[in-house]
C-alpha positions, 0 to 999 in steps of 0.5 A: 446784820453782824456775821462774825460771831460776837465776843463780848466785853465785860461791863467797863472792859472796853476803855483801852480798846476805844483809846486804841489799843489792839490786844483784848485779855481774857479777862476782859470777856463777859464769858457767861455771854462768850464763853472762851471755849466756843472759839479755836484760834484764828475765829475771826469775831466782832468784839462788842461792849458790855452792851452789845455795840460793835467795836472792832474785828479781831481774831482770836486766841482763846488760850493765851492771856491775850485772847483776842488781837484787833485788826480793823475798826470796823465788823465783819472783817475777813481775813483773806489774800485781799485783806492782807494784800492791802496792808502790804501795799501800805506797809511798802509804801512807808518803807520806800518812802524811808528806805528806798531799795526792798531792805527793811522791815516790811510787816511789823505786826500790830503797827502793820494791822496784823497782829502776830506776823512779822516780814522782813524784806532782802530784796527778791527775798522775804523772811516771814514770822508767824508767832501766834497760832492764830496768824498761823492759820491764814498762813496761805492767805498770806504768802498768796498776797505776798506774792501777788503785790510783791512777786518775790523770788523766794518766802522763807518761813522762820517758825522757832521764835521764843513767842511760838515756844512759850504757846507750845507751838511746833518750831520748824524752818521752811521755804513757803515760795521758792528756793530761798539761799542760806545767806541773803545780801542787804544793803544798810547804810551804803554797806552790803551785808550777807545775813544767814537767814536760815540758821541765824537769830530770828529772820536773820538780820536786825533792821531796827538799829539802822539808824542808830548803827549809822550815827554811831558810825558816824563817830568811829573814824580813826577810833579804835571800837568795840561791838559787843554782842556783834552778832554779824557785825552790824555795828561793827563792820560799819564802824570799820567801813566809816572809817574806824582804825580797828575793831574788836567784835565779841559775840558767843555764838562761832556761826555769828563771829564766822559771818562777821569775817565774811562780812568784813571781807565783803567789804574790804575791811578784814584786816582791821576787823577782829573776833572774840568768841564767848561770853560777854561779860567774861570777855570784858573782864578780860579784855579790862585785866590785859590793860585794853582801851576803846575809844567806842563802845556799842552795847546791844545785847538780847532781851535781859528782860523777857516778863515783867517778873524779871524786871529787877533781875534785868535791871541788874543785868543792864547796870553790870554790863554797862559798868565793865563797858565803862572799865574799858572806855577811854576818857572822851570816848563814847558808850552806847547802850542798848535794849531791846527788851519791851519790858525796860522803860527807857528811864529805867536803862538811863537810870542803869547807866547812871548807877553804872558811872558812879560805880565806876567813878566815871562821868557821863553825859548822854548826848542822843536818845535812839529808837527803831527806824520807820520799818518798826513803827510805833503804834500810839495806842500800843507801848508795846510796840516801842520797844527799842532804847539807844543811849549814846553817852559820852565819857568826860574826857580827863583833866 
């Protein structure tokens, strides 16, 4: 017999989660049968059909749109150091077979079968997420797996995401195992970094673009390039290793642009390495009015779109940015932008672009179509789980 408790499903609520999908709305619950209230965050409960079949193990986040995250296919899944430990084992795998060397992603939330928790991995060292207040609570659970299948040197817990905030949970940065440094070295790419993981975006470093980053390097040699957004000079410095004549890196934050010097002096390429501090699109303005020219030009900006509400307004943000990119791109030179908003369909960032090139008069032609690397693995069922758009576009060249 079941012993989680049951969370029943409307009658006809049960379609998407047989096709697979892993997220149950609240509005999908028969709550006359289970009502909401009855559950606090992290229940663990066997999710049936209308007519009482088990469909799945969950855990529950009975406050939230989504109030219900799928974990297994299967009842009465508990969620304890043994299950985890399993799905880490898997997930290493993967990111070894793709990325040998302990740098990527290591836990990807849905994709990874668990919802709500993101890792990433910096050698001895893991910065882990926990954005929901139901992953919250098997806490322990988890860092015990973590440091039984992985012995790490040190777990840092980065709890301040945007996620956290918007379900009214407390924001705070911890060490969960060990003594964690402010700065972690990476490798990406044949390139060493150092990712400020205590005070920098998110875990402190962005695995998703490393592919995309190195085919773009692989255009840079002996171009004069531009990183717009640099953050700590992912695109950037790569570009510059690769060979690129000079760079120019403009990003809003001092703490970011700091680390970008660090990082190009890391790898002995400062000299061709240069900062600009503030806003994006006030710095292209400018940049365009000084009479300045790049033959490349990455555009990786935050998430214009944070809800589908502000879908039009993100699709304006994404055509105005691209269009002052274009303003400072030499004929033949290439355009790569970017979105890493879940909400934006990679039609809609092409669409874009294209309005951004008749209203600069310029034409273009996209040449390759990028996404996150294997560490962010797409669940099929789930679209929300690919999320990441990279249009390299090249500028016809004059004549």
């Amino acid at each position: 017999m079941p012993t989680n408790p049951e969370l029943r499903l409307r009658q006809g609520a049960d379609r998407r989660l047989r096709q697979g999908h892993r997220w149950i709305y609240s509005n999908e619950i028969d709550t006359r049968q289970t009502p909401l209230a009855a559950f606090v965050s992290g229940d663990p409960v066997n999710v049936t059909s209308a007519s009482g079949e088990v469909l799945a193990s969950a855990y529950m986040e009975p406050n939230s749109l989504i109030c219900a995250r799928v974990v297994a296919r299967a009842a009465d899944m508990r969620f304890d150091a043994a299950y985890f430990a399993g799905r880490i084992r898997a997930a290493e795998a993967l990111r070894e077979r793709y990325y040998p060397g302990g740098c990527y992603r290591l836990l990807y939330g849905d994709s990874d079968g668990v919802s709500g928790i993101v890792a990433d991995r910096f050698g001895d060292y893991l910065v882990l997420q926990l954005n929901t207040a139901g992953a919250e609570r098997y806490q322990a659970e988890l860092v015990e797996a973590l440091r039984e299948t992985l012995s790490p040197a040190g777990i840092l817990l980065r709890a301040d995401s945007r996620a956290r905030q918007e379900q009214g949970l407390d924001s705070h940065i911890e060490a969960l195992h060990g003594e964690v440094p402010d700065c972690l070295p990476l490798q990406e790419n044949g390139v060493g970094f150092l990712a400020p993981v205590h005070r920098g975006q998110k875990t402190g470093w962005f695995y998703d673009h490393r592919e995309n980053r190195a085919r773009f390097s692989q255009q840079c040699r002996d171009r004069r390039v531009l990183d717009v957004y640099s953050y700590i000079g992912g695109w950037g410095v790569q570009a510059a290793v690769a060979g690129a004549r000079e760079v120019h890196c403009i990003d809003n934050s001092t703490v970011a642009l700091e680390m970008v010097a660090e990082n190009a002096g890391h790898n002995h390429v400062a000299e061709r390495v240069t900062v600009h501090a503030g806003r994006a699109d006030q710095l292209l303005r400018e940049l365009a009015q000084a009479g300045e020219r790049f033959d490349a030009v990455v555009l990786d900006p935050p998430a214009f779109i944070q809800r589908k509400r502000d879908l039009g307004k993100g699709r304006k943000a994404y055509r105005r940015i691209n269009e002052l990119a274009l303003a400072l791109l030499s004929p033949g030179g290439l355009l790569v932008s970017a979105s890493c908003s879940m909400h934006l369909p990679e039609a809609d960032l092409v669409t874009a672009l294209s309005q951004a090139a008749v209203r600069s008069g310029r034409e273009l032609s996209i040449s390759h179509q990028g996404g996150q690397g294997a560490d962010h693995p797409v669940h099929p069922a789930i679209p929300e789980t690919r999320y990441l758009k990279a249009l390299f576009a090249e500028l016809a060249a004059a004549g």
